[in-house]
C-alpha positions as CSV (number, residue, x, y, z in Angstrom):
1,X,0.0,0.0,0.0
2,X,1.2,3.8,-1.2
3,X,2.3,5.5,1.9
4,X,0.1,8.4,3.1
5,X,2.4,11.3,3.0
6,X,1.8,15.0,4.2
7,X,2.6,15.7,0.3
8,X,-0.2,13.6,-0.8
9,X,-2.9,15.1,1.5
10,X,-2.2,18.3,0.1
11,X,-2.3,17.5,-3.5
12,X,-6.1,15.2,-2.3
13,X,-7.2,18.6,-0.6
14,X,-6.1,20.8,-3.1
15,X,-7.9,18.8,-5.8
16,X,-10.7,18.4,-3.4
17,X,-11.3,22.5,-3.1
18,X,-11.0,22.4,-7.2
19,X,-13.5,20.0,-7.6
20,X,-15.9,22.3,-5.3
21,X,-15.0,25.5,-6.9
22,X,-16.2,24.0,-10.0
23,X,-18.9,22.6,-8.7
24,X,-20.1,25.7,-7.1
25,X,-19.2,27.8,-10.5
26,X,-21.6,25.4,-12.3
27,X,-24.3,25.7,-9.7
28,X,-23.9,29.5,-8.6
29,X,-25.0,31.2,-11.6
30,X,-28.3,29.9,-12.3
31,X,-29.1,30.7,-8.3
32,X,-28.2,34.2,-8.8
33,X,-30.5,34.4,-12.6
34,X,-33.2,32.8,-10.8
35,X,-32.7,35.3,-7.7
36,X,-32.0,38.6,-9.7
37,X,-35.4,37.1,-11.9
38,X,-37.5,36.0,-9.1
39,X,-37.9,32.8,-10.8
40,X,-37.7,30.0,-7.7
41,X,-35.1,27.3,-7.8
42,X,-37.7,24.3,-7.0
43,X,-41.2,24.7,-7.9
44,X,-43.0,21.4,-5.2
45,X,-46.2,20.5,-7.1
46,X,-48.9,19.3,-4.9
47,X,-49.6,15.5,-5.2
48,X,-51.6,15.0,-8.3
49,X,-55.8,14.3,-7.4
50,X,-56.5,11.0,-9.3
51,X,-59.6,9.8,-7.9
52,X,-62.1,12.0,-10.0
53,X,-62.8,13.6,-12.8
54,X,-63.5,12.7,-16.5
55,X,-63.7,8.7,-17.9
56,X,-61.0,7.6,-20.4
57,X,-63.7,7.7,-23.1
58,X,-65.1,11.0,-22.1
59,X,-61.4,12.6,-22.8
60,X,-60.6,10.9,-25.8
61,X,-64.3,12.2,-27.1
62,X,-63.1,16.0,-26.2
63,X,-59.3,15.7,-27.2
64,X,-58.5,18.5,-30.3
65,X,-55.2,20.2,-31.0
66,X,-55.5,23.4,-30.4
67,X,-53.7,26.3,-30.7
68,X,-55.1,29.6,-29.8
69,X,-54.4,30.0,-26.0
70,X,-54.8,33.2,-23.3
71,X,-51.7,33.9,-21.3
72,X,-53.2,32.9,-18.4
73,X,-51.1,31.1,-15.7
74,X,-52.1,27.4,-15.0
75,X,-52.9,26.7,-11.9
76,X,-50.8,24.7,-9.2
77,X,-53.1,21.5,-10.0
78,X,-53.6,22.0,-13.5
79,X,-49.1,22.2,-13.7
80,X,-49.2,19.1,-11.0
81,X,-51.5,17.3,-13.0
82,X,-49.8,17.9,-16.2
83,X,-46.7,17.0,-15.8
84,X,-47.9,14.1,-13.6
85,X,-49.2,12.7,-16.9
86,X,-46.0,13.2,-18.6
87,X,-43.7,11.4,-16.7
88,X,-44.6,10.5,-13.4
89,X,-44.7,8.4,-10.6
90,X,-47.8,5.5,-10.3
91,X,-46.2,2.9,-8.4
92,X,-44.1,4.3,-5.4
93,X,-43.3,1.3,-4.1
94,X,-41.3,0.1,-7.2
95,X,-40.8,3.9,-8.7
96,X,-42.5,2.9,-11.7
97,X,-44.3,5.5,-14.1
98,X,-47.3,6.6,-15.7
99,X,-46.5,5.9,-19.1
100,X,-45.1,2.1,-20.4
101,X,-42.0,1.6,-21.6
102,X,-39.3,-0.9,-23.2
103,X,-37.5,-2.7,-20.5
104,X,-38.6,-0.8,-17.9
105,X,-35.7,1.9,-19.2
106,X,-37.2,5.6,-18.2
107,X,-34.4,7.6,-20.7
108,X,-36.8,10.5,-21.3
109,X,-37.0,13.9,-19.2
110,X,-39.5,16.4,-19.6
111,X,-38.5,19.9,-19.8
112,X,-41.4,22.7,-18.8
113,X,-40.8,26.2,-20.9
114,X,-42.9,28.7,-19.1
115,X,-42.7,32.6,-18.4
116,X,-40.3,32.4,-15.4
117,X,-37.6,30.1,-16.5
118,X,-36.7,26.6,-18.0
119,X,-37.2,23.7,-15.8
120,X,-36.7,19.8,-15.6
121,X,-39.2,17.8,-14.2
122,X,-37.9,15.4,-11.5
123,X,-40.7,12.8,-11.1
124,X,-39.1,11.0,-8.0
125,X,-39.6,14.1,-6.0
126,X,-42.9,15.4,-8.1
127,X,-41.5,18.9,-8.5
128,X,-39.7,21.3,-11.5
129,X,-35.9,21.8,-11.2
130,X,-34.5,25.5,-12.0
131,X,-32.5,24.7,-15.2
132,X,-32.3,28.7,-16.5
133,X,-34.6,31.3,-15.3
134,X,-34.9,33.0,-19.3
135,X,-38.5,33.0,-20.5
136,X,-37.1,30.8,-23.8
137,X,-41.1,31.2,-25.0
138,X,-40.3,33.5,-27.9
139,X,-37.5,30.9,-29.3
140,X,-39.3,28.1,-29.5
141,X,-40.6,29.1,-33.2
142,X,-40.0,32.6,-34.5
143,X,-43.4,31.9,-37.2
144,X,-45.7,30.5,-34.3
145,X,-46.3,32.7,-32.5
146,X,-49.0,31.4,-29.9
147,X,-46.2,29.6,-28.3
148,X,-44.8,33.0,-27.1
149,X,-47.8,33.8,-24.5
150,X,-49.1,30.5,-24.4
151,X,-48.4,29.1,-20.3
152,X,-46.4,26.1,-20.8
153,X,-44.7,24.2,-23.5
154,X,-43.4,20.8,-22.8
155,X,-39.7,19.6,-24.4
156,X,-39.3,15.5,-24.2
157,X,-35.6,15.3,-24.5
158,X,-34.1,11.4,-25.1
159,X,-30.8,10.5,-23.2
160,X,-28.4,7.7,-24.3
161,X,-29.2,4.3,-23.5
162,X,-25.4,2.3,-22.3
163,X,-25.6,-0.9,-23.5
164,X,-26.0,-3.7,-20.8
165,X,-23.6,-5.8,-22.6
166,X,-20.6,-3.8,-23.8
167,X,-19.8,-6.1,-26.5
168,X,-23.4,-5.4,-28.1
169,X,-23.6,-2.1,-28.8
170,X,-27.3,-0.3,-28.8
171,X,-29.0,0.2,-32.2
172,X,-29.0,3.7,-32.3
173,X,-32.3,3.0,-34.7
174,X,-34.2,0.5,-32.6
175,X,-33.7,2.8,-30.0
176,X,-35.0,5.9,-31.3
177,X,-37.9,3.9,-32.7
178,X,-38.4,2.8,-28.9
179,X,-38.0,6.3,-28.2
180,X,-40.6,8.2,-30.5
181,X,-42.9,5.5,-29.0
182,X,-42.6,6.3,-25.3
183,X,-43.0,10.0,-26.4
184,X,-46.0,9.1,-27.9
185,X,-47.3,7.3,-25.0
186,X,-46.4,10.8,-22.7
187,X,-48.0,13.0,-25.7
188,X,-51.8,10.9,-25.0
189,X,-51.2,10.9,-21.4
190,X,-50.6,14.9,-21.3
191,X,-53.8,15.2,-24.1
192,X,-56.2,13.7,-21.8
193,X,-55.4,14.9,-18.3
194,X,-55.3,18.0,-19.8
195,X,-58.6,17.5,-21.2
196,X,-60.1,16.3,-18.0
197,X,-58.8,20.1,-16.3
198,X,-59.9,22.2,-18.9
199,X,-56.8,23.1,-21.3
200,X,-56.0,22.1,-24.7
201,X,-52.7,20.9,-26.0
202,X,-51.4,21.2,-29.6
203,X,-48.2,18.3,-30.2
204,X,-45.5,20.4,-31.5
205,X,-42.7,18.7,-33.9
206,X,-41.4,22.7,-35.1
207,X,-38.9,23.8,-32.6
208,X,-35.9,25.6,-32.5
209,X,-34.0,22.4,-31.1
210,X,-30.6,23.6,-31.6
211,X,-31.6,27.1,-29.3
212,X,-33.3,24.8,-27.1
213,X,-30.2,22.5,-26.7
214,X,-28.4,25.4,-25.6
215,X,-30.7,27.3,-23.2
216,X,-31.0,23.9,-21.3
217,X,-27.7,22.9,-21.1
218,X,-28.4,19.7,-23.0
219,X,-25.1,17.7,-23.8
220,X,-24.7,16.7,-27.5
221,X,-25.6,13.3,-26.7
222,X,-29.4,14.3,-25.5
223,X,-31.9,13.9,-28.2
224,X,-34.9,16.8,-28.2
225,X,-37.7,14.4,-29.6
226,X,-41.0,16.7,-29.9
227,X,-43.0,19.3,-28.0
228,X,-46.3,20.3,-26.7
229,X,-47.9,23.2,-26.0
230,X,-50.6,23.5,-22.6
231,X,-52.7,26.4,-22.1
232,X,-56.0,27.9,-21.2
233,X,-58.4,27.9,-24.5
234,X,-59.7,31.4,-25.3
């Protein structure tokens, strides 16, 4: 075994401090956005209310894409709801999710796009993580322009599946066929519950993906699949 030397700590607690300097660098300047903009850090949605409301049948009846919205705020449930249906949490005993997928992989995040900031939904904890506190509304598509008052806008970004077996490498089609399903499965779920509060939705394949990439912080490896738009109908 290497001797511990008085040389050696200090190079471990010198690279120690680096590695929280850095850390702090990355982590600092989205706190002080979000405080100069108001915009909070963690938005805690209220647990979703599952046990009324509209049958399956009913919502599938009333689902339309629409795409004239007011700039009305949702409401805490409406947002709980929402991005319950997306991507969350059914199951908390085994942490499994609303919406089916292959191999019991969950590789998809939901991003929310509304007027105070980007955020990433974290379904473990049922609330919206403070990725940048810029109202990216107004980027989302220069021609389209509902999208710019319109309340929320969902991103579902893909991330890299590692092959369980190294010497198998994943087929980057197969898995982006898997991928484009699952979205699709999210895209109902959102339709319906959104439906059953009183919105309308309008699926969304005409982003700005590359300014989207960057205003999230998304590494080149994270795939943005499709959008949809949530709002109050006029």
């Amino acid at each position: 075994m290497k001797q511990v030397t008085v040389k050696n700590l200090k190079k471990l607690s010198a690279a120690v401090c680096a590695f929280g300097i850095l850390a702090g660098a990355l982590v600092l300047p989205v706190k002080a956005m979000a405080a100069e903009t108001e915009a909070p850090v963690t938005i805690t949605l209220p647990a979703p209310f599952t046990k009324d409301g509209l049958t399956v049948k009913e919502a599938l009846d009333r689902r339309r894409s629409s795409r004239q919205f007011t700039d009305a705020p949702l409401q805490e449930k409406q947002l709980s709801a929402i991005l319950w249906a997306a991507n969350g949490i059914n199951r908390p005993e085994s942490g499994k999710r609303v919406n089916p997928t292959t191999m019991g992989i969950y590789n998809i995040d939901v991003y929310a796009v509304m007027a105070n900031g980007i955020y990433k939904y974290d379904p473990a904890a049922h609330a919206l993580k403070l990725v940048s506190p810029v109202d990216f509304r107004p980027q989302i598509n220069a021609k389209q322009t509902f999208v710019h008052t319109a309340p929320l806008t969902l991103f579902y970004v893909a991330n890299p599946v590692p092959p369980k077996d190294p010497s198998r490498p994943v087929n980057p089609e197969r898995q982006l066929a898997n991928n484009c399903l699952v979205a699709g499965t999210m895209l109902q779920s959102v339709a319906l519950v959104a439906v059953d509060e009183g919105l309308g939705t309008c699926v969304r394949g005409s982003v700005d993906r590359e300014a989207f990439r960057k205003a999230a912080g998304l590494s080149p490896e994270q795939r943005v699949l499709i959008s949809q738009t949530v709002g109050v109908l006029h």
